[in-house]
C-alpha positions as CSV (number, residue, x, y, z in Angstrom):
1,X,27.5,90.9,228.0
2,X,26.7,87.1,228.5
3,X,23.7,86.7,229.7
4,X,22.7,89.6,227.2
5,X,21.0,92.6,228.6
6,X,17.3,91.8,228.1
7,X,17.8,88.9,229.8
8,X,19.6,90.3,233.0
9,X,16.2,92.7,233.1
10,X,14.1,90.1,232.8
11,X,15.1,88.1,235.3
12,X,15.5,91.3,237.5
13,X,11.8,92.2,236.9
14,X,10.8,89.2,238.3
15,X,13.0,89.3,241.2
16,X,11.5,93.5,241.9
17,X,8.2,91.9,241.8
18,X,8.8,89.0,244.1
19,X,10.2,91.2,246.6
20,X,7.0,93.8,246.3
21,X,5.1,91.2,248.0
22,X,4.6,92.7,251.7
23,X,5.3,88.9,252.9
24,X,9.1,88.5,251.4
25,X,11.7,88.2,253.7
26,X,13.5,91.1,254.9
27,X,17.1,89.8,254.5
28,X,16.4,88.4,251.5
29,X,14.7,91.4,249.9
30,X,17.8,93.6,250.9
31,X,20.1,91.0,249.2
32,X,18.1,91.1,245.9
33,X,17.7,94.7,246.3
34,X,21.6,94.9,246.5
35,X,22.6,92.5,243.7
36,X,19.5,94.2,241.7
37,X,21.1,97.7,242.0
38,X,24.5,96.4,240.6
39,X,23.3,94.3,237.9
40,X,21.4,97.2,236.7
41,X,24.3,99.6,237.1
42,X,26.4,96.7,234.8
43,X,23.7,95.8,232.4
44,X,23.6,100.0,231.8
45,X,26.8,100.2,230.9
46,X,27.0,97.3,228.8
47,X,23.7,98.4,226.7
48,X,25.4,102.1,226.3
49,X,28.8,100.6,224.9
50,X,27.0,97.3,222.7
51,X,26.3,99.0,219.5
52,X,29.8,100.8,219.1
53,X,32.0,97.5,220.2
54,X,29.6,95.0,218.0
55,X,30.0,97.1,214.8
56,X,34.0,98.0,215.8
57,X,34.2,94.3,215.9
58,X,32.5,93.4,212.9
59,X,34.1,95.9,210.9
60,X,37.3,94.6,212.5
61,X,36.6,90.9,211.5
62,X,35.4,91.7,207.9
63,X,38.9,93.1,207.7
64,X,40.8,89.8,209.0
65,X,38.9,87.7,206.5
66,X,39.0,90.0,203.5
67,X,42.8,89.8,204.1
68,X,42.3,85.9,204.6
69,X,40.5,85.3,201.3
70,X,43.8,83.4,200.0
71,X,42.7,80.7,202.5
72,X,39.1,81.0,203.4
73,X,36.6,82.6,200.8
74,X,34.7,85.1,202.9
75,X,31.4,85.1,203.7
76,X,28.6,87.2,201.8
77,X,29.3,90.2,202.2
78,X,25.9,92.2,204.2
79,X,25.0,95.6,204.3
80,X,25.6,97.0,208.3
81,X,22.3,99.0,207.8
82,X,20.1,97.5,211.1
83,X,22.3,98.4,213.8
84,X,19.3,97.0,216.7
85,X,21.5,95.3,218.9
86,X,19.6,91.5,218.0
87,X,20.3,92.0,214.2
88,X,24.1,93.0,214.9
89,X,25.0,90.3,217.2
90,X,23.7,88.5,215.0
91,X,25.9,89.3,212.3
92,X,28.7,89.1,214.5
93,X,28.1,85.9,215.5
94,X,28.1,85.1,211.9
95,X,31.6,86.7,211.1
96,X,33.0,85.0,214.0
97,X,32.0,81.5,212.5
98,X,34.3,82.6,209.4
99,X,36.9,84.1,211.7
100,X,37.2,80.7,213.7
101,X,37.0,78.7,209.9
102,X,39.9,81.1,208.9
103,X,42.1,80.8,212.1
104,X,41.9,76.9,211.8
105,X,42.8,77.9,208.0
106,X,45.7,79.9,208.9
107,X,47.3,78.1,211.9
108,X,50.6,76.9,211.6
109,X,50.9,77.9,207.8
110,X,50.6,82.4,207.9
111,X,52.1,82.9,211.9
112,X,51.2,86.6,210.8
113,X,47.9,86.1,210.0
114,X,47.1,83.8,212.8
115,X,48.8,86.6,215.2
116,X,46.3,89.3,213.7
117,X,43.5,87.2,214.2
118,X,44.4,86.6,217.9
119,X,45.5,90.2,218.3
120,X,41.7,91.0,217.5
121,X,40.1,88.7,219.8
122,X,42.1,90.2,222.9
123,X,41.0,93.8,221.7
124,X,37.4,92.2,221.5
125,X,37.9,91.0,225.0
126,X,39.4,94.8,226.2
127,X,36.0,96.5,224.4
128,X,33.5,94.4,226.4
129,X,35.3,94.4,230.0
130,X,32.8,96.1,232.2
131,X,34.3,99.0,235.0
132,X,34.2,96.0,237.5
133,X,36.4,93.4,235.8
134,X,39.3,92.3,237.0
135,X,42.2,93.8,235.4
């Protein structure tokens, strides 16, 4: 989820405290309260789903450039043994570096490979869709 999860919870913290103040407005306090509730509701189901789709993904990307070594030499390889959220973004973000090194690798010379690498990225996209999105 972009802006991640801590983030979203930050910023609503701040807006449940400005709205404790017995001064706020009343119409603004029931929008915040409103958009509060569903951020919370989306941030929830983000952060129960974030673990399983970042390490699906990474194990999914390791996969397109161990098969793309011909072209790209693959990045060290890391043990997937921290699985807090922080350290396993972070690795994705990392494997998504190489994955973007091997698709510029790979375009126009393996249509195959460049076709798998895509074919990733749109299941990516399906894993993080929240029950709200568009369709």
């Amino acid at each position: 989820m972009i802006p991640s999860v801590p983030a979203v919870l930050v910023d609503l913290a701040g807006k449940v405290m400005a709205n404790a103040m017995p001064d706020a407005n009343p119409t603004d306090r029931a929008a915040t309260l409103g958009l509060s509730a569903m951020l919370m509701g989306l941030a929830a189901e983000a952060w129960d789903g974030a673990a399983h789709n970042l390490v699906m993904e990474n194990r999914a990307i390791r996969g397109l450039l161990a098969r793309g070594a011909a072209y790209v030499p693959p990045p060290e390889e890391r043990a997937e043994d921290d699985f807090r959220l922080s350290a396993l973004a972070a690795e994705n973000a990392r494997l998504r570096a190489a994955l973007i090194t091997l698709q510029i690798a790979v375009e126009g010379r393996d249509g195959a490979m460049n076709e798998a690498i895509w074919a990733e990225l749109r299941a990516s996209t399906e894993r993080r869709k929240q029950q709200g999105s568009a369709v």
